[in-house]
Backbone as a printed PyTorch tensor [residue, N CA C, xyz], in Angstrom:
tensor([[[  0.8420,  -1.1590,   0.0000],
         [  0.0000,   0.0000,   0.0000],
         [  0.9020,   1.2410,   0.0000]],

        [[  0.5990,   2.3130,  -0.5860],
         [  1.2040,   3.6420,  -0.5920],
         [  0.4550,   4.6690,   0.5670]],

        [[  1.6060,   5.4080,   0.9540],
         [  1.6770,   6.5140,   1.8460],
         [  2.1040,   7.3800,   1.4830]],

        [[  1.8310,   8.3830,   2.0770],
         [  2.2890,   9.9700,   2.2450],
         [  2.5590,  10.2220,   3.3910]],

        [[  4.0450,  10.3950,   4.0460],
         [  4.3920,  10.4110,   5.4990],
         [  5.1890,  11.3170,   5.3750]],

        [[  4.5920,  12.1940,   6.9330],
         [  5.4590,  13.1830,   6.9280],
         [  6.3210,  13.1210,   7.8850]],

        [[  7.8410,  12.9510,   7.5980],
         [  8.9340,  12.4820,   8.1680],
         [  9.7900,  13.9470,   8.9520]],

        [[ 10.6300,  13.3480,   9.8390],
         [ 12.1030,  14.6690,   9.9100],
         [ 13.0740,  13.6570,  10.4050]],

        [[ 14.3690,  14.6760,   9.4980],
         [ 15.4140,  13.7780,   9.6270],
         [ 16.6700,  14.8610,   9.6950]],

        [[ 17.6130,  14.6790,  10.2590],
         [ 18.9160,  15.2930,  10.6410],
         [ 19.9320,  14.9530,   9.3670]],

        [[ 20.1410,  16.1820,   8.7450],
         [ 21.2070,  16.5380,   7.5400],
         [ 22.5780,  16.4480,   7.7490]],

        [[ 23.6480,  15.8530,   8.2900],
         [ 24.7540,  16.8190,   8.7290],
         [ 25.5570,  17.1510,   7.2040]],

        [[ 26.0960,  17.9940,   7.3570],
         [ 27.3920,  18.4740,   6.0740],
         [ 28.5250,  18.7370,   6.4950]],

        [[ 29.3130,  17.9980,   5.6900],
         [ 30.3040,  18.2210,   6.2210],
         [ 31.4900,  19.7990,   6.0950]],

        [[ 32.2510,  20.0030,   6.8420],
         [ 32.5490,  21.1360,   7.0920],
         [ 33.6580,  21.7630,   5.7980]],

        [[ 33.8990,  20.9050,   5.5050],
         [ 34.4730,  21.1060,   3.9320],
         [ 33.6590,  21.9760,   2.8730]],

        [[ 32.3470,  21.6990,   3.1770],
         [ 31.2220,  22.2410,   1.9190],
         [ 30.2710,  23.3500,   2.7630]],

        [[ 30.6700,  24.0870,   3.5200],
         [ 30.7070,  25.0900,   4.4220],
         [ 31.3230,  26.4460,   4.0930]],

        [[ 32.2590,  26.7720,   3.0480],
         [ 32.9130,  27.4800,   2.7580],
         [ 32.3580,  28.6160,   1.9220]],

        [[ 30.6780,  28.2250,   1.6930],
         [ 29.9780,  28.8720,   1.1230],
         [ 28.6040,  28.8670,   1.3860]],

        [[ 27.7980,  29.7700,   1.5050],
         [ 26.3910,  29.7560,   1.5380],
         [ 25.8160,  27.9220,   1.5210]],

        [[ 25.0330,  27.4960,   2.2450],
         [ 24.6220,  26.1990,   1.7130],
         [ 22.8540,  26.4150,   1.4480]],

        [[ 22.9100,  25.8860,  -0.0750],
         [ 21.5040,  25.9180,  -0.8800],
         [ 20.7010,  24.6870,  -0.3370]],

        [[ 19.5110,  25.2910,  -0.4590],
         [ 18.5330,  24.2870,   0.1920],
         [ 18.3170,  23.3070,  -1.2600]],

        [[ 19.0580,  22.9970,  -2.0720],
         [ 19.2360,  22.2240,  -3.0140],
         [ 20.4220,  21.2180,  -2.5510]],

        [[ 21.6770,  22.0980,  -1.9370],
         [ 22.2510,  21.0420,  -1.6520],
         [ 22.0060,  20.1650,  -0.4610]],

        [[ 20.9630,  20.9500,   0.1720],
         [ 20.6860,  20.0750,   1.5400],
         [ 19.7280,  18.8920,   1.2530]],

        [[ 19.0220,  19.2390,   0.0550],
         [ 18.0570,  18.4330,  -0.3200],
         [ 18.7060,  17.3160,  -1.0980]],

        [[ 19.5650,  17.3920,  -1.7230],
         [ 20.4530,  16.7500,  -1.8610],
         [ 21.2370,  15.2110,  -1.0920]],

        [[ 21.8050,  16.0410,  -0.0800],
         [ 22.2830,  15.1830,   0.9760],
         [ 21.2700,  14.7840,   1.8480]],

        [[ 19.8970,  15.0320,   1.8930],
         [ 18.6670,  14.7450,   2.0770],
         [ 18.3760,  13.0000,   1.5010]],

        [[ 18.3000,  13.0470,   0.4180],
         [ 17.5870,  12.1630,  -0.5090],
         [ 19.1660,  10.8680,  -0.6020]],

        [[ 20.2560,  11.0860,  -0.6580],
         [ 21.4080,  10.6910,  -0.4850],
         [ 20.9440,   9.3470,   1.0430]],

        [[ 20.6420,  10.3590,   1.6280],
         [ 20.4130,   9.8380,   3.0830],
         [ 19.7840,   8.6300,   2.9200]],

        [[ 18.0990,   9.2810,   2.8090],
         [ 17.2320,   8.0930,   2.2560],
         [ 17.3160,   6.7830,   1.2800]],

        [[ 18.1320,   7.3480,   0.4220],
         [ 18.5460,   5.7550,  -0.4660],
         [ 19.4060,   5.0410,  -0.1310]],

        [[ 20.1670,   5.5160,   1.2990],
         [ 21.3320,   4.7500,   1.7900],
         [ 19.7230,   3.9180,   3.0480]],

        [[ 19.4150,   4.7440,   3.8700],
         [ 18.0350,   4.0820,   4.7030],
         [ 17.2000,   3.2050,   4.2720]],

        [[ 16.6650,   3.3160,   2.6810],
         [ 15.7420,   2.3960,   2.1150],
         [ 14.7270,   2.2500,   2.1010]],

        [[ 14.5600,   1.9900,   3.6200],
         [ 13.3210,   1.5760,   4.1880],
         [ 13.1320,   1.6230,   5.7240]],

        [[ 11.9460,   1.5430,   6.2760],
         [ 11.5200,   1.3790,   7.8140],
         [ 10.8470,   0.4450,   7.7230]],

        [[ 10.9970,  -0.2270,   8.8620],
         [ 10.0950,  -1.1230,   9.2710],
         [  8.4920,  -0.3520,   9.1080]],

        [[  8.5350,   0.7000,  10.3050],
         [  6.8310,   1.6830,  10.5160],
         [  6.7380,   2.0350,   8.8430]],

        [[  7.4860,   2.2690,   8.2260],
         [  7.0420,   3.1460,   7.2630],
         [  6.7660,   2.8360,   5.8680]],

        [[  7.4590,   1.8120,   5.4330],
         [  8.2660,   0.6900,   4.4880],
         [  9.1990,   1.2440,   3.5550]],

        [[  9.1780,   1.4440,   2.0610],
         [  9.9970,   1.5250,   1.3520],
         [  9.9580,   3.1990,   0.8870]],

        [[ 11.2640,   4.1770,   1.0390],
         [ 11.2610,   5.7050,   0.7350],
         [ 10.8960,   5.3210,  -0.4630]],

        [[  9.9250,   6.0720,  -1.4280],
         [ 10.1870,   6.1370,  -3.1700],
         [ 10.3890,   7.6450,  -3.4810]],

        [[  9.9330,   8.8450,  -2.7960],
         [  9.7280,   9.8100,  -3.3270],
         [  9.6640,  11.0570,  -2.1040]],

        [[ 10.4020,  11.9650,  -2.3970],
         [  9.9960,  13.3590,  -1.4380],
         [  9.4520,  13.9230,  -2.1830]],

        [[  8.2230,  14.4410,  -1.4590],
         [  7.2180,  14.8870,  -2.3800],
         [  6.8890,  16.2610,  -1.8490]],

        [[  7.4970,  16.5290,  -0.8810],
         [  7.5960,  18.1680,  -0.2320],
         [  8.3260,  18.2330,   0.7730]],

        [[  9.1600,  19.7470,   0.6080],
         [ 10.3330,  19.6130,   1.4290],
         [  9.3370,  20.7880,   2.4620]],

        [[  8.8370,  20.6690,   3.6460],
         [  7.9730,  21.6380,   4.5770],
         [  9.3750,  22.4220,   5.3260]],

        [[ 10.0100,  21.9070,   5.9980],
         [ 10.8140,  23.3010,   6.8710],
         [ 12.3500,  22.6740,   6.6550]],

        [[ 13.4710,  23.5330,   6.2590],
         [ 14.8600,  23.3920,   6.7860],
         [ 15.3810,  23.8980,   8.1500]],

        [[ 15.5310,  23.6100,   9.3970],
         [ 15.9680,  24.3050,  10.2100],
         [ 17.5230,  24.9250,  10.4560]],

        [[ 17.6970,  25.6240,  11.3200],
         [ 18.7500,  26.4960,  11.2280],
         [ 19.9260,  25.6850,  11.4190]],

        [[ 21.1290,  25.9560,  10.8040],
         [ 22.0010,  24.5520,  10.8070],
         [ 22.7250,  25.0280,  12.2890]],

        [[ 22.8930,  23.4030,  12.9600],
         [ 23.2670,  23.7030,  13.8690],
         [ 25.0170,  23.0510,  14.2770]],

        [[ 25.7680,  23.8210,  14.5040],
         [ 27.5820,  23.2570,  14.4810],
         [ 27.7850,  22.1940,  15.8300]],

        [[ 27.8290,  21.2450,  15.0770],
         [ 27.8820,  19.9370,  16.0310],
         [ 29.2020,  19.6360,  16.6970]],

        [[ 30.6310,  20.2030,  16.9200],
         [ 31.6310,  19.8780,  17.3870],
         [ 32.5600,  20.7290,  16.6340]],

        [[ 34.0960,  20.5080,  17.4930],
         [ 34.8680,  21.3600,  16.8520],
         [ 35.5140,  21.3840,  15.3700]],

        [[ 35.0560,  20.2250,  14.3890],
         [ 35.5170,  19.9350,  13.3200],
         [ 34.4270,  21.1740,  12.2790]],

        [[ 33.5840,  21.5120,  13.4510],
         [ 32.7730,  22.3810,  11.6890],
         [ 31.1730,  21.9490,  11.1340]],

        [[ 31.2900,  20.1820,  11.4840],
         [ 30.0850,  20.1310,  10.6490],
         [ 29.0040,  20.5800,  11.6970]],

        [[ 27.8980,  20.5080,  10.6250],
         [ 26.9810,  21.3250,  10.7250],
         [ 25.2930,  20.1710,  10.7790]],

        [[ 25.0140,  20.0540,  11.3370],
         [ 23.1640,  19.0390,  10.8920],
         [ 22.1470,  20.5340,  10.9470]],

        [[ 21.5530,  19.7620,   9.8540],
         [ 20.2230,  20.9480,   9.4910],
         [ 19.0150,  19.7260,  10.0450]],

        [[ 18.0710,  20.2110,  10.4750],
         [ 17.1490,  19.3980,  10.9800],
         [ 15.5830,  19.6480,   9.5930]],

        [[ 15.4850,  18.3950,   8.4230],
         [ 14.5220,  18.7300,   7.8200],
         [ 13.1810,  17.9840,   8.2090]],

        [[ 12.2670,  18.7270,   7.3020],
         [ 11.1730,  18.3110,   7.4930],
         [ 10.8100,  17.8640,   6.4070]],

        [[  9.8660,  17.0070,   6.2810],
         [  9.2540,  16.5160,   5.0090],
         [  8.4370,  15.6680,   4.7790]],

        [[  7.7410,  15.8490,   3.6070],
         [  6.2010,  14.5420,   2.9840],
         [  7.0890,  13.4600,   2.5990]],

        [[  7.1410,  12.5420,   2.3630],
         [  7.8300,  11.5760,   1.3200],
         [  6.5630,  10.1300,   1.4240]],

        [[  6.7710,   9.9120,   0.0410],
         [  5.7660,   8.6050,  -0.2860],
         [  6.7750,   7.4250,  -0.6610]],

        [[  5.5600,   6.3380,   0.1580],
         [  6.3840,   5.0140,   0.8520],
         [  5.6070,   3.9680,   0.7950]],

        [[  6.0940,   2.8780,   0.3950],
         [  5.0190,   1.9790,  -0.3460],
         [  5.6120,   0.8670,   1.0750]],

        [[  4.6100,   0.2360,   1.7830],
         [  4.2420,  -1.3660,   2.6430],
         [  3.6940,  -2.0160,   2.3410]],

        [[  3.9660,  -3.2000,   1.9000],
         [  2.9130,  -4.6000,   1.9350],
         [  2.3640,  -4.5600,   3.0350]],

        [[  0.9810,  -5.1050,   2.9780],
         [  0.1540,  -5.5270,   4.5180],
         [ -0.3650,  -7.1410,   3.7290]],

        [[ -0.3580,  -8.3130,   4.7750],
         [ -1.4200,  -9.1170,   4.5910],
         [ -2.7900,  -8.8820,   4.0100]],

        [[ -3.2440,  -9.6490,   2.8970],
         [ -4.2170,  -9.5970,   2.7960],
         [ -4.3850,  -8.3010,   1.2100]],

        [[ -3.3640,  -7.6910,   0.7980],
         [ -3.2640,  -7.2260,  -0.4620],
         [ -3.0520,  -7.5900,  -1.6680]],

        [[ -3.7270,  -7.5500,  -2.4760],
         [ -3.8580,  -8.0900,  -4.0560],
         [ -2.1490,  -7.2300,  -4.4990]],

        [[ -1.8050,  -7.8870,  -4.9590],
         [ -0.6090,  -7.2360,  -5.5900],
         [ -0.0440,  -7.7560,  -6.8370]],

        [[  1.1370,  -7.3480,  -7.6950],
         [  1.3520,  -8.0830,  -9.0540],
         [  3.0440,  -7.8700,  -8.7810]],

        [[  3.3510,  -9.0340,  -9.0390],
         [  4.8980,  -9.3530,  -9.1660],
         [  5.4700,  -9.8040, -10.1810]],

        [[  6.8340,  -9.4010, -10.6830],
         [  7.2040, -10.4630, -11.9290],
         [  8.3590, -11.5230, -11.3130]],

        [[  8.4190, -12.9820, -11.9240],
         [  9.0750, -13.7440, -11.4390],
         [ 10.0330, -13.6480, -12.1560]],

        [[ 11.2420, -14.1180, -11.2210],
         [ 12.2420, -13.9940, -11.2970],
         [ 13.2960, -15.1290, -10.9980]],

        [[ 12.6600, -16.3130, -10.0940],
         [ 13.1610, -17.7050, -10.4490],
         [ 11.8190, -18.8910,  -9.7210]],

        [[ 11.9880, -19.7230, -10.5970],
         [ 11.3570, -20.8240, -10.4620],
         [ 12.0820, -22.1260,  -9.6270]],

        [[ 11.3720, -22.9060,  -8.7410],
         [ 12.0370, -24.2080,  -8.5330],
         [ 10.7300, -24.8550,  -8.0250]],

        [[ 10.8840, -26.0830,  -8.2500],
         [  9.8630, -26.8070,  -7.8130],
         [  9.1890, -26.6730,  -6.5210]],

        [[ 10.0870, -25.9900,  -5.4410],
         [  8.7790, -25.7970,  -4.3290],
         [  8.1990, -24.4360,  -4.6820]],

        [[  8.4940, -23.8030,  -5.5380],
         [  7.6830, -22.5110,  -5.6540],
         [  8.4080, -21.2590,  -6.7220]],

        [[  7.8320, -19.9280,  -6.4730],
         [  8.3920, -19.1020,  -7.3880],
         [  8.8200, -17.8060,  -6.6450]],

        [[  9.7580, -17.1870,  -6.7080],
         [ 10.1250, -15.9000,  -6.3580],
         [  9.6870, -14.6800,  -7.2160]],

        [[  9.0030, -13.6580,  -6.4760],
         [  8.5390, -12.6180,  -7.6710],
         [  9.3860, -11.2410,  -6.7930]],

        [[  9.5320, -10.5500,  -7.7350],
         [  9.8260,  -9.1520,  -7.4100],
         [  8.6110,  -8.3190,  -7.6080]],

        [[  8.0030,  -7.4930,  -6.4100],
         [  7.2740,  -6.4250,  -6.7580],
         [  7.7350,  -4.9290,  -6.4620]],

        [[  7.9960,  -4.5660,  -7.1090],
         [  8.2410,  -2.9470,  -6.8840],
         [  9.7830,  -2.9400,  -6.7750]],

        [[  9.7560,  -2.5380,  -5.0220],
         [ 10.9060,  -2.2620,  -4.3270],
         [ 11.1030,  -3.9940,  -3.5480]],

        [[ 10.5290,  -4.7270,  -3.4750],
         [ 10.1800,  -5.8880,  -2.5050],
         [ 10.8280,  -6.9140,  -3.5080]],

        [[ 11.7230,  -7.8310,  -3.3290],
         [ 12.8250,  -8.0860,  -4.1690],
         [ 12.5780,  -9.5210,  -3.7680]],

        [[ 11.9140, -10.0460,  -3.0090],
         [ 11.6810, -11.2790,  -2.3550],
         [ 10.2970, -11.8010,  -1.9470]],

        [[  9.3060, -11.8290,  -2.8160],
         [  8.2990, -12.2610,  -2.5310],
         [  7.9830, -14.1530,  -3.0200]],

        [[  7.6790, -14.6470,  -2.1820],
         [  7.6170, -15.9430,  -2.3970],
         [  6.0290, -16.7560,  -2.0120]],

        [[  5.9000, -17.2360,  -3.2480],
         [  4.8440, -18.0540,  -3.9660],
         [  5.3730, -19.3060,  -4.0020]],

        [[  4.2740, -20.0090,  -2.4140],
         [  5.0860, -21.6820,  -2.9980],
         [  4.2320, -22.4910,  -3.6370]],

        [[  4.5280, -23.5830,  -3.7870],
         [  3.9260, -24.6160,  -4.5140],
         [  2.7820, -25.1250,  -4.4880]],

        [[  2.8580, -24.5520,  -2.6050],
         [  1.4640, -25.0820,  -1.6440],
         [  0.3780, -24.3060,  -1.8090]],

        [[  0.5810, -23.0730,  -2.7830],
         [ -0.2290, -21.9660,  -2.6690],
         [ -0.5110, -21.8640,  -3.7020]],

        [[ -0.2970, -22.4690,  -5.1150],
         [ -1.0080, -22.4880,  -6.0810],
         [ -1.0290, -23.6700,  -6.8040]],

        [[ -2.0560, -24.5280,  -5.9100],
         [ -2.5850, -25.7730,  -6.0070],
         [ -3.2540, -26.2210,  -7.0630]],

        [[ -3.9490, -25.7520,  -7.9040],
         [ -4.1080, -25.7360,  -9.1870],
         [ -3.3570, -25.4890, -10.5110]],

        [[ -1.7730, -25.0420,  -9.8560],
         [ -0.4080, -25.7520, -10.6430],
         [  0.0940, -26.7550, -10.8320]],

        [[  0.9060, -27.2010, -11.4400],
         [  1.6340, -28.6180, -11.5650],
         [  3.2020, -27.4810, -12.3740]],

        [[  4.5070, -28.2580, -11.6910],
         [  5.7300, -28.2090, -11.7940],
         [  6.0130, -28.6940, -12.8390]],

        [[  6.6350, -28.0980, -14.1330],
         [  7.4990, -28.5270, -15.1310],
         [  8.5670, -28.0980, -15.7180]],

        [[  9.2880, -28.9150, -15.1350],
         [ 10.7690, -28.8650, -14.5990],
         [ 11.5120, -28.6940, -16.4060]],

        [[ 12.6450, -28.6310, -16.2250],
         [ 13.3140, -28.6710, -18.2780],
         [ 14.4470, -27.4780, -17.8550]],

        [[ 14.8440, -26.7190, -19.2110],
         [ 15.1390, -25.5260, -18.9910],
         [ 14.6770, -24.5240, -18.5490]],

        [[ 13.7240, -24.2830, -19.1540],
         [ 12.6980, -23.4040, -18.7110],
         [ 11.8570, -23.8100, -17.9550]],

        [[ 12.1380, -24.0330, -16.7050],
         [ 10.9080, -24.4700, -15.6130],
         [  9.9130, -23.2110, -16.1480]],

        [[  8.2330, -24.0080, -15.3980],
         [  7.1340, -23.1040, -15.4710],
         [  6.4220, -23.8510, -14.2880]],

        [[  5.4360, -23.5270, -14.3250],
         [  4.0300, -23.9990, -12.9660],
         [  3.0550, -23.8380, -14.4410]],

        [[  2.1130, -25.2420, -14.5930],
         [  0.7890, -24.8950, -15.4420],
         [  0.0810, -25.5490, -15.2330]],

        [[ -1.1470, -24.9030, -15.4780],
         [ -2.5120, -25.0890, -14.6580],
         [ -3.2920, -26.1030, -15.8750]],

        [[ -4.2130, -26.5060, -15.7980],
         [ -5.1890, -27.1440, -16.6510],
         [ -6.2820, -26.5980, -18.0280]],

        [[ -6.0360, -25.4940, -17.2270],
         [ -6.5730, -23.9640, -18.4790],
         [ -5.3570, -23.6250, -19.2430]],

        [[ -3.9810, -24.0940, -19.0020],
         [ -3.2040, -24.2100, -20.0360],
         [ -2.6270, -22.3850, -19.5510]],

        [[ -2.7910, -21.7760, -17.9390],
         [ -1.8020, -20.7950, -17.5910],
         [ -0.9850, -21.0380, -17.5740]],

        [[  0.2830, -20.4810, -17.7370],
         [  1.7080, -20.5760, -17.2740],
         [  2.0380, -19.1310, -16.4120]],

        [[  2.9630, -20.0380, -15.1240],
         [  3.4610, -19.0290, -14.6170],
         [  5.1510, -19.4210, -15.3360]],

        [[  5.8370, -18.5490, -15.5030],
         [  7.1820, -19.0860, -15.6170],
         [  8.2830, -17.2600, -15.2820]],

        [[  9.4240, -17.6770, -16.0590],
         [ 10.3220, -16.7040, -15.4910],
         [ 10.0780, -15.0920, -16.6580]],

        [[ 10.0800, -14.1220, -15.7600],
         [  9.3050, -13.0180, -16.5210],
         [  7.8470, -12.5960, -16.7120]],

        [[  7.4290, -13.4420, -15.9450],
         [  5.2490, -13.5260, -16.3890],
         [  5.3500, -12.4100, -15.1600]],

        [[  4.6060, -11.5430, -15.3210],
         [  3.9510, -10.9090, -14.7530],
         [  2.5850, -11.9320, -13.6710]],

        [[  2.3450, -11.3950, -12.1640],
         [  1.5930, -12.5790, -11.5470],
         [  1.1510, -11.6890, -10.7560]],

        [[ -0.2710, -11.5340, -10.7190],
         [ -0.8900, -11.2760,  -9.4320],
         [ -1.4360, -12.0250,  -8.2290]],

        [[ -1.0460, -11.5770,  -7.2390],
         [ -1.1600, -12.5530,  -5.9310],
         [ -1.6550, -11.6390,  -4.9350]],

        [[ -1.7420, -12.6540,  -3.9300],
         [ -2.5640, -11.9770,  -2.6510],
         [ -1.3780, -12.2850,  -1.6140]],

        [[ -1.2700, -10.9430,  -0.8090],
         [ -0.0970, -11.0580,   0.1160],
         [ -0.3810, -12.2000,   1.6090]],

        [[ -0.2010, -13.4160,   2.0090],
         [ -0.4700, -13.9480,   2.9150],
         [  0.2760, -13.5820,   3.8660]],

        [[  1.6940, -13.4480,   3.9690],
         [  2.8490, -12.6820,   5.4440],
         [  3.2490, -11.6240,   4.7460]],

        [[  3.7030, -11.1790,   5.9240],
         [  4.4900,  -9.5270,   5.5130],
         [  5.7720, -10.1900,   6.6020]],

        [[  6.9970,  -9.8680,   6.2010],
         [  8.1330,  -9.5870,   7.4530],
         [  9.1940,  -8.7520,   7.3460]],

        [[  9.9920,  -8.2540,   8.1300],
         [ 10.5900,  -7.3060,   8.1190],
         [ 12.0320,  -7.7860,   8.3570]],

        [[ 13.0980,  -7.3670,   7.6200],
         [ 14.4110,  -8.1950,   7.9630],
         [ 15.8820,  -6.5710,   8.3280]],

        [[ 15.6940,  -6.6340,   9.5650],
         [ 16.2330,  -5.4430,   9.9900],
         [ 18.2270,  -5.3930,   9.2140]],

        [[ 18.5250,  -6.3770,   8.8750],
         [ 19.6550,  -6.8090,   8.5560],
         [ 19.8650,  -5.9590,   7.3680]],

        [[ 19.2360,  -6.2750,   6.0770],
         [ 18.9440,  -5.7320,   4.6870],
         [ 18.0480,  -4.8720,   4.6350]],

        [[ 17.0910,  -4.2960,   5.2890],
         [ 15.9040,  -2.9730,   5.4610],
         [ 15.4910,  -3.3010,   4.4220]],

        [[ 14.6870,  -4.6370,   4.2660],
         [ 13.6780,  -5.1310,   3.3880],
         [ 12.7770,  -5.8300,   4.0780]],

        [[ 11.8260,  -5.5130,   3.1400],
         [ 10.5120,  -7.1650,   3.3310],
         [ 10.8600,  -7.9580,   2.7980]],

        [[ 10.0860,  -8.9160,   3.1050],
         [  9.6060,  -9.8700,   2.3880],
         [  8.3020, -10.5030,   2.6730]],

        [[  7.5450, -11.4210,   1.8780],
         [  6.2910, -11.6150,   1.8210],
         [  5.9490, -12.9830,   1.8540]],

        [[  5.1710, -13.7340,   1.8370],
         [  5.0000, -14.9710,   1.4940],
         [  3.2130, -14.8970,   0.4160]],

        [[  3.2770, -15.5350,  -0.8140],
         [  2.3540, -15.0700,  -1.6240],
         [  1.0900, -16.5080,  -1.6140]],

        [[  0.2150, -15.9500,  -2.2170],
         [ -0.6320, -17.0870,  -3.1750],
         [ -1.5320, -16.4640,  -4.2840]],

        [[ -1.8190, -17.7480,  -4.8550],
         [ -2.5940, -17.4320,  -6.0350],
         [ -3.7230, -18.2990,  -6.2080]],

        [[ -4.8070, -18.9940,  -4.7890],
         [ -5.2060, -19.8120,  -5.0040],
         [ -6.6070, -19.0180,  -4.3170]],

        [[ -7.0290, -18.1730,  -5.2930],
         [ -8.4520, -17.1570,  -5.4240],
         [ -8.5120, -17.1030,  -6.5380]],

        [[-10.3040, -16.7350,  -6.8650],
         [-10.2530, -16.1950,  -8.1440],
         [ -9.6380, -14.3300,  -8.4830]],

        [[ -9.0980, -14.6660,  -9.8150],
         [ -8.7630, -13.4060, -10.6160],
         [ -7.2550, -13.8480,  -9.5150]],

        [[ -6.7220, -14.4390,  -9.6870],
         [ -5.6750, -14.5340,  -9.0230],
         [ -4.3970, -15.1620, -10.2190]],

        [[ -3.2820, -14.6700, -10.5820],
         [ -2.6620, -15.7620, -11.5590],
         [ -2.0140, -14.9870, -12.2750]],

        [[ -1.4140, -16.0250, -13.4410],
         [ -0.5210, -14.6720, -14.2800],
         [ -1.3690, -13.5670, -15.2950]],

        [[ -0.9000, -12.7930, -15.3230],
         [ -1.2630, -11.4910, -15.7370],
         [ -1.5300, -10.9470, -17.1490]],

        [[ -2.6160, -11.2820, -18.3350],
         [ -2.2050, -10.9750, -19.4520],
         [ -2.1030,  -9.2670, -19.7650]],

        [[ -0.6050,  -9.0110, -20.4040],
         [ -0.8080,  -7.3190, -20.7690],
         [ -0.5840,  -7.4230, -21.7260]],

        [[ -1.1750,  -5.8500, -21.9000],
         [ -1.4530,  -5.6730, -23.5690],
         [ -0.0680,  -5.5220, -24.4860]],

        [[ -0.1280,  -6.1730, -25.1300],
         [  1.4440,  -6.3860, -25.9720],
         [  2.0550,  -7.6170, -26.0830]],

        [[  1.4400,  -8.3020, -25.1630],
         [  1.8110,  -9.8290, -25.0010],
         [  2.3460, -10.7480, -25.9760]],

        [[  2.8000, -11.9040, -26.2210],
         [  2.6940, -12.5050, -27.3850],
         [  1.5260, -13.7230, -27.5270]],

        [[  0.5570, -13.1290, -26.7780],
         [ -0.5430, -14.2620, -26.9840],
         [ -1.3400, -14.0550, -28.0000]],

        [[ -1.8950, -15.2390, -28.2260],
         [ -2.9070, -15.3820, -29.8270],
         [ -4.4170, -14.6830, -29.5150]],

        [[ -4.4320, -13.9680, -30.4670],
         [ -5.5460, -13.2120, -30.0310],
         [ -6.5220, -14.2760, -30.7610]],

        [[ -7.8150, -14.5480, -30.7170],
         [ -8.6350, -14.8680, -31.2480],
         [ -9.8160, -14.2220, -31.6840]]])
């Protein structure tokens, strides 16, 4: 699910880049720097976007070396899985107990075998999962699923999920451009 959270977070600069006026470009800067090194929160889930910068505060000189932390404020939008969300992933490897999909930012979502019971495993080069209606899930299909776990792995500041596809409107995904036979 997507958010709009309004965050604050401590800038420091270092005292080297002090030697001149500092632009609320470059703070925004070392702002967003910040965040893609952070990633993610557990409360919050994945940074994608500052979407308004609300207050810079007055920089304040943290020790005798110079630097400086500006204390900002800000909107930024942030995408969490919750249990219980329809979502669409593309896979990214197959093995007989199941399939790994990537959605978004979420790099580890897992669809097992047990969860889309109306698959059957066929193993080759190209493993796939296919159903009796003649779906294929395989590597690259686009797949919509329903989120069954959400967890949080403080190590890597990722989720991960555990999936299924055993609802209706649940399965791989036809888009427009596909190479399927139109009839």
């Amino acid at each position: 699910m997507f958010f709009e959270v309004e965050l604050q977070r401590d800038v420091k600069i270092n005292a080297t880049n002090l030697d001149k006026p500092v632009s609320r470009r470059f703070i925004l800067a070392c702002l967003l720097d910040n965040l893609f090194k952070e990633k993610a929160s557990e409360d919050h889930g994945y940074f994608l976007a500052v979407t308004r910068l609300k207050s810079i505060g007055k920089g304040n000189v943290m020790d005798e070396s110079g630097n400086t932390v500006f204390t900002v404020v800000f909107t930024c939008r942030t995408f969490k899985p919750f249990p219980g969300e329809e979502l669409q992933g593309v896979v990214r490897y197959i093995s007989q107990h199941g399939v790994l999909l990537k959605c978004g930012p979420v790099s580890n979502a897992f669809l097992s075998a047990w969860k889309m019971s109306k698959y059957q495993y066929i193993p080759g080069k190209k493993p796939a999962f296919l159903n009796n209606e003649l779906s294929k899930i395989e590597k690259g299909v686009v797949v919509c699923f329903l989120v069954l776990a959400v967890r949080w792995i403080n190590a890597s500041r990722d989720f991960e999920m555990l999936a299924s596809v055993d609802a209706d409107s649940l399965g791989p995904v036809s888009l427009p451009g596909s190479d399927e036979l139109e009839l």
